[in-house]
C-alpha positions in Angstrom: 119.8 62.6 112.9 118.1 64.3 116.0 114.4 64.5 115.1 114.2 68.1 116.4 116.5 69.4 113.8 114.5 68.3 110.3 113.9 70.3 107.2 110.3 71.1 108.8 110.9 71.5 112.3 110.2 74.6 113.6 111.7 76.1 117.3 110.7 79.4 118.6 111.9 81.2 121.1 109.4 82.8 122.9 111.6 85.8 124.8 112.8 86.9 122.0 110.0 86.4 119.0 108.1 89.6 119.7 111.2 91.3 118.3 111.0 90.0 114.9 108.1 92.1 113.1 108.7 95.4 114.4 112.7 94.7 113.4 111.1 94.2 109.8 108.6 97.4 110.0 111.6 99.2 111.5 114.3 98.1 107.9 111.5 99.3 105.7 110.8 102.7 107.4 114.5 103.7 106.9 114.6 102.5 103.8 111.2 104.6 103.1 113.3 107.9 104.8 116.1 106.9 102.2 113.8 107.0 99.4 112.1 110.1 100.3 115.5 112.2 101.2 116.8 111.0 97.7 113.6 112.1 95.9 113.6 115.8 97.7 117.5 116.3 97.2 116.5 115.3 93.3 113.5 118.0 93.8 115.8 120.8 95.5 118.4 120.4 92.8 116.3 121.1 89.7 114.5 124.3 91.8 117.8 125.4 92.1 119.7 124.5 95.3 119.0 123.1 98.6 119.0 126.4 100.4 117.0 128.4 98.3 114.3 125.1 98.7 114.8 125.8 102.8 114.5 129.4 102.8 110.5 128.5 102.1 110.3 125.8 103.7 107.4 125.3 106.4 107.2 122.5 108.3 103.4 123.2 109.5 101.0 124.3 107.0 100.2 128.5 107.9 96.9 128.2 109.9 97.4 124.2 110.9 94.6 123.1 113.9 97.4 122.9 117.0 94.2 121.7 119.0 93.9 118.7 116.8 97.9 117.9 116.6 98.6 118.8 120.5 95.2 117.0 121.7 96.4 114.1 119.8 100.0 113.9 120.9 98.3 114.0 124.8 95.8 111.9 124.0 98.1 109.0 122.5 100.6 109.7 125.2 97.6 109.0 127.9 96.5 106.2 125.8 99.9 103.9 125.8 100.1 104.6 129.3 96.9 103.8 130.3 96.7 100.3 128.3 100.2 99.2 130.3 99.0 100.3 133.8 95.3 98.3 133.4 97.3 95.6 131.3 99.2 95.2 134.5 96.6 94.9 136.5 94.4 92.3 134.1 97.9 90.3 133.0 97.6 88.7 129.8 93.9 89.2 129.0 94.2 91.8 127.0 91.5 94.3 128.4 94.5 97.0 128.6 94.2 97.0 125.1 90.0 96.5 125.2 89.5 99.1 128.1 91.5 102.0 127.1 91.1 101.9 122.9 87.2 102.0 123.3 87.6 105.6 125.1 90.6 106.5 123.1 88.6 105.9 119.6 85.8 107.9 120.9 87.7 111.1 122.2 90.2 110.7 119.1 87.3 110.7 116.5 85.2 113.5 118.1 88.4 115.7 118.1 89.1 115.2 114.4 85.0 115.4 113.7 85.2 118.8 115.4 82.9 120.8 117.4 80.0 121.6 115.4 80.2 118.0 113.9 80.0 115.9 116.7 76.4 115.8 118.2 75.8 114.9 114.3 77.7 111.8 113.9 77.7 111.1 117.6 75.7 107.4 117.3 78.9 106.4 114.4 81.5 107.7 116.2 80.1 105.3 119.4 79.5 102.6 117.4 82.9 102.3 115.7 84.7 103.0 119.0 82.9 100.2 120.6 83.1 97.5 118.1 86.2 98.0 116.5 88.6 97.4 119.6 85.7 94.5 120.7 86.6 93.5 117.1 90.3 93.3 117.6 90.3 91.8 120.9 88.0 89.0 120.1 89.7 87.8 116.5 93.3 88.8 117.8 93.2 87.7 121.8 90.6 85.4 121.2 90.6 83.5 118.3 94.2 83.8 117.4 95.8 83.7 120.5 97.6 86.7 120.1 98.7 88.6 123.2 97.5 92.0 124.0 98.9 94.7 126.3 
């Protein structure tokens, strides 16, 4: 018997493991949107149809902030592309990731803090944007050995 084929060997392959977790997050988000769609058809039933259900249906609440959904959509849209252009340029150290989520955190809180608010909880919202990414980078890239973009 080849020794590399035992009960408690274990063989990765590296090109391809990445894909495993997010192939696992991916099944249980479908099966999530299953779940849900059964639950509202249930719903739309006992209210009395599906189109009576759609005729008031809204997907936006009436007066939703489109400064706080549209600045986040840009600002996570600037963020993923940011952390893969200065990943490229500091390959596998993870400071794409480091670099980019400290200013990301900070704009992203002080959006959803609002106006008035921020000048208020301006020393938390630097704190937390500081030390949670430092956070993640040390105990992830660091200590774990887990790669970041």
């Amino acid at each position: 018997m080849n020794e590399n084929t035992g009960f408690l060997h274990i063989t990765i392959d590296f090109d391809t493991s990445h894909l495993f977790f997010p192939k696992i997050v991916i099944g249980i988000l479908i099966f999530l949107l299953i779940v849900i769609g059964i639950h509202s058809l249930v719903k739309y039933r006992k209210k009395g149809g599906i189109g009576t259900a759609l005729k008031s249906y809204h997907f936006f609440a009436k007066d939703f902030d489109k400064i706080k959904l549209l600045g986040t959509i840009g600002l996570l849209a600037a963020y993923f592309y940011l952390m893969n252009r200065i990943g490229r340029l500091f390959p596998n150290q993870g400071l794409g990731f480091l670099i980019t989520s400290i200013p990301y955190m900070f704009i992203q809180s002080s959006l959803f803090v609002g106006k008035a608010s921020v000048r208020k909880h301006l020393a938390a919202i630097s704190i937390t944007s500081v030390v949670t990414p430092l956070f993640a980078w040390i105990l992830f890239g660091k200590l774990f050995f887990i790669t970041l973009p």
